[in-house]
C-alpha positions in Angstrom: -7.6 -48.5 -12.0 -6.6 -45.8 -9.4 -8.3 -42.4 -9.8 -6.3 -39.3 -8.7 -7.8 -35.4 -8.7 -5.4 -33.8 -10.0 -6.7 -30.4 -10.5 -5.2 -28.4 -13.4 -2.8 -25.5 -13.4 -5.3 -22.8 -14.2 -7.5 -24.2 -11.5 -4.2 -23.8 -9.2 -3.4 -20.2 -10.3 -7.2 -19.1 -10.0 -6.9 -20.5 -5.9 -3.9 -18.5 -5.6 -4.9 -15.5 -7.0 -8.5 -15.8 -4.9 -6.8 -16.5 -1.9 -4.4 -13.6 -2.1 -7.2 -10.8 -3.2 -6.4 -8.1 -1.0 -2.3 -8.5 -2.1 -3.7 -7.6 -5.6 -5.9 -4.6 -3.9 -3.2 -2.9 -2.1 -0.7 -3.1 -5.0 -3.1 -1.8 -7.4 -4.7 1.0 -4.7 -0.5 1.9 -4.6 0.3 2.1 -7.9 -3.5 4.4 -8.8 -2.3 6.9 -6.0 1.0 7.3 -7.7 -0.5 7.6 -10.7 -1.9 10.9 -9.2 0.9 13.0 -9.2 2.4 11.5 -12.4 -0.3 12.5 -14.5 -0.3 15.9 -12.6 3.2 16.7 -13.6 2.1 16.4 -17.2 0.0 19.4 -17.0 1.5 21.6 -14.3 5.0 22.6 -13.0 3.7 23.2 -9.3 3.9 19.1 -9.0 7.6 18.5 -9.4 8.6 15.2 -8.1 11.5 13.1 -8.6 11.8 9.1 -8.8 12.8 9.5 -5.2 9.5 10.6 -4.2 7.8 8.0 -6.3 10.2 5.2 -4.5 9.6 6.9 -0.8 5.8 7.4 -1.5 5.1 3.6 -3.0 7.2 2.6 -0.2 5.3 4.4 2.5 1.6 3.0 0.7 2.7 -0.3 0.2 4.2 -1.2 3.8 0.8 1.1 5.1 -1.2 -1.3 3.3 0.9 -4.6 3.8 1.0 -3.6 7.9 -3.1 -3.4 7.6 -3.0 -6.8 6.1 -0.8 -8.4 8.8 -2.7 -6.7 11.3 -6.0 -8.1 9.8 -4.6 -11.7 9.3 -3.4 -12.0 13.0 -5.2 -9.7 15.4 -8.4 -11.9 16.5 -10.4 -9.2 17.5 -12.6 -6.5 15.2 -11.6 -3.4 17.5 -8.6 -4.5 18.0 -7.8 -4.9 14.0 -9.8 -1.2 13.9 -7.7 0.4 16.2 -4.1 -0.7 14.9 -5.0 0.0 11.4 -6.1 3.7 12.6 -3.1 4.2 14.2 -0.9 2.7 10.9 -2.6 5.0 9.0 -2.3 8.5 11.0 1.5 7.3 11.0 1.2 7.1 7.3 -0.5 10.5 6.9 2.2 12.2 10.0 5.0 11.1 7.7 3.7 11.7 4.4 3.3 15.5 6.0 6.2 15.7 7.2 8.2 14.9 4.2 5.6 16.7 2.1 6.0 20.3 4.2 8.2 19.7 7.1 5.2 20.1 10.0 7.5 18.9 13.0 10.8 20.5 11.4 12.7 17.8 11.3 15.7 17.1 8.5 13.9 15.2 6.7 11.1 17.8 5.9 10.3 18.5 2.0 11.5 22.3 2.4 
């Protein structure tokens, strides 16, 4: 009689989920930061946004955090991953700025 392993679904789903940790992590890191001004439009008029800045903003901190990952899975080097994950994120805060208050005055500013 031939014995096979073969390990069970839940074992399966629990490898998967393990191995994709950080996925998880950046999708929940997203989704608490937009919970931010949500809840802060319940208690004040000053925050005022519409599900257009939801969409742009989860756009703009989910890609900033799936760019980090790719950078982290592929660049060999420590500094190098340091360095490009730096720059994704002053690129993250440039644009959030810019469509937040309009710093370089372009048509896409918030005012």
């Amino acid at each position: 009689m031939v014995h096979c392993f073969c390990p069970d679904s839940k074992l399966i789903k629990a490898f998967i989920i393990m191995q994709n940790k950080r996925l998880i992590i950046i999708v929940l890191t997203s989704v608490i930061i937009l919970l931010i001004p949500l809840i802060a439009m319940q208690f004040t008029d000053e925050v005022n946004w519409s599900l257009f800045d939801f969409i742009i903003a989860g756009a703009l901190l989910l890609g900033t955090g799936l760019m980090c990952e790719l950078a982290i899975r592929k660049v060999d080097k420590i500094k190098y991953r340091i360095a490009i994950c730096l720059a994704i994120l002053v690129l993250l805060l440039l644009i959030w700025a810019e469509l937040a208050v309009g710093i370089f005055g372009t048509p896409f500013s918030g005012q």
